[in-house]
N, C-alpha and C positions, 0 to 999 in steps of 0.2 A: 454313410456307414451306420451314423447312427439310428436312422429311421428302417435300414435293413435288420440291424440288429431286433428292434421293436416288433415288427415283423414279423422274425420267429418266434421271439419270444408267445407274441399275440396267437400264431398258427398252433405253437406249441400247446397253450394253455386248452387251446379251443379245442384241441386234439383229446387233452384227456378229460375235456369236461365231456364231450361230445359221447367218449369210451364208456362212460358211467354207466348206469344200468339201475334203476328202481324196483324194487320188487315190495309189494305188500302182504299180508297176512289174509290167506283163505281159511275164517274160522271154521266156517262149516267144515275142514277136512283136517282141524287142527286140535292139538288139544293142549292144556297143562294141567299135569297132574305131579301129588306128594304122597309120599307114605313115611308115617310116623311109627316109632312103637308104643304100644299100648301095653301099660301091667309086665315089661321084660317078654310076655309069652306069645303077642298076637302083635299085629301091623292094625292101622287104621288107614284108610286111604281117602282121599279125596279130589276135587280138581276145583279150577274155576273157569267158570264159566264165559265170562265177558274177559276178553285182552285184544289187545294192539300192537301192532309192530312194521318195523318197516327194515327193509336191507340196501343199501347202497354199494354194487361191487363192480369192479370194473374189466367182467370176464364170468366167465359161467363157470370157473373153476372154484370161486369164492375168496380166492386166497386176499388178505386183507381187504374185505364187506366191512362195512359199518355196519353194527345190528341195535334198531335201538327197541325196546318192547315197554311195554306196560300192561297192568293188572289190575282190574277191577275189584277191588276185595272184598266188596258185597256181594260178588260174585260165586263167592266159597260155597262149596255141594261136598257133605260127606255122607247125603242122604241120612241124616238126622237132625230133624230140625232145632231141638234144643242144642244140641252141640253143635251146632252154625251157629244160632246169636250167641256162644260164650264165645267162639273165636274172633267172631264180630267184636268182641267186647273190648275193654280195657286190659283182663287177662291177657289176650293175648294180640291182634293187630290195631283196636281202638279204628274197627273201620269209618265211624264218625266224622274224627279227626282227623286220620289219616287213610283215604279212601281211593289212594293209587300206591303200589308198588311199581315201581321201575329199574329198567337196567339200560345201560349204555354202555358200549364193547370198549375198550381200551386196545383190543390184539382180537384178528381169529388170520388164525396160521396155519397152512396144509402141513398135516404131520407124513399122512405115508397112503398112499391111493385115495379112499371115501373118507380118509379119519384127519380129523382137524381140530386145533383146542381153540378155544373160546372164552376168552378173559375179560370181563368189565365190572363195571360197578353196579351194585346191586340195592337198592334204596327200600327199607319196610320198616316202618312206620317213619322215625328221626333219623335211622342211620344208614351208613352208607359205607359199604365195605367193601374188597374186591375178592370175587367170586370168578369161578375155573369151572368151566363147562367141557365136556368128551363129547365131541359133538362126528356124527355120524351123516354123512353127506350122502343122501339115497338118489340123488341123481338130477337130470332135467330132462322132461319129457313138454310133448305137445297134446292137449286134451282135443275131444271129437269135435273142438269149436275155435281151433286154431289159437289156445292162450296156452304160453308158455310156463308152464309150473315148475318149481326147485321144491328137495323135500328134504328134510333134514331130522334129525335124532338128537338131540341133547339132555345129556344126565349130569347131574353134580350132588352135591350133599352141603348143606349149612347145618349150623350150630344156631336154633332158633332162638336159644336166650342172645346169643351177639346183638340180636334185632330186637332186644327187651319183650321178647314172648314168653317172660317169666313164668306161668303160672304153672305150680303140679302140685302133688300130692304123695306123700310117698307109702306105699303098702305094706302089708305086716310084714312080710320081711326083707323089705327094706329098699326094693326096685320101685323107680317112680310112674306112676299112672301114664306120664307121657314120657317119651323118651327126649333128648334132646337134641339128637342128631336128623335133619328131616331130609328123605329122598325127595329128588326134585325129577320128574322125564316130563320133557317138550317134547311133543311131536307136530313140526312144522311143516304146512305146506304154505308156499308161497305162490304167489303171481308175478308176473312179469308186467309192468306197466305200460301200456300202449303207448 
């Protein structure tokens, strides 16, 4: 009985390790980008460049994926190259010292057809907080070369000083040069692992 027991157990596990499903990150079709306010009156926008990630789900629905990503942060593009090295800086992410941002999912849950939230911890520079993504589930298709692609939409907003991205200025009347709430859109496409 008790090596039947074992048995299932064993077939069990193999079941859902078997069910699992890899997918990585196609940058070329991917992006992440921010927008901050500038001066109260105007947005400043950016992305970066170099990231990584991977999804672990056990179903092409997504419903509880592992998502884990990371961010190059010398990577930062806001087409201006003096205000790339200040963000580079100490001001604000000390890309030197701290030259990866990451996030690791805690929850991604189907909320109602393509729409699913997205919960994990978010790490830039020392800290590490947890952050809620609206994440937008664009489907899974097969490309002209037989590789199975997932696409996904993901928007959230942080509070850049939580992440000691201190630095502003404040203007004559009285609105700060940066603002402190920063848009965040991921647009992911993924691979399917052979």
């Amino acid at each position: 009985m008790k090596k039947l027991l074992l048995s299932l157990v064993f077939v069990a596990t193999s079941s859902v390790i078997s069910a699992q499903t890899n997918w990585g990150v196609d940058a070329s079709h991917s992006n992440v980008r921010f927008s901050v306010s500038h001066l109260v009156i105007s947005e400043a926008e950016g992305n970066f460049k170099t990231f990584d990630g991977k999804v672990t789900s056990t179903g092409n629905d997504f419903n509880d994926a592992k998502v884990e990503f990371s961010i190059d942060v010398n990577s930062i593009n806001t087409d201006n190259e003096g205000r790339d090295k200040h963000l580079k800086g100490d001001d604000f992410f000390n890309a030197e010292k701290y030259p990866k941002m990451t996030f690791k999912s805690t929850s991604f849950k189907k909320v109602d057809g393509k729409k699913y939230i997205l919960t994990g911890d978010l790490t830039i520079r020392d800290v590490t907080k947890s952050v809620t993504f609206d994440v937008n589930h664009m489907g899974v298709t097969k490309d002209p070369w037989g590789n199975t692609k997932a696409g996904f939409k993901a928007t959230s907003s942080i509070n850049r000083k939580d992440y000691k991205l201190l630095w502003s200025v404040a203007t004559e009347t009285g609105g700060l040069v940066v603002g402190d709430e920063v848009a965040i859109t991921i647009n992911l496409e993924l691979n399917q692992a052979k």
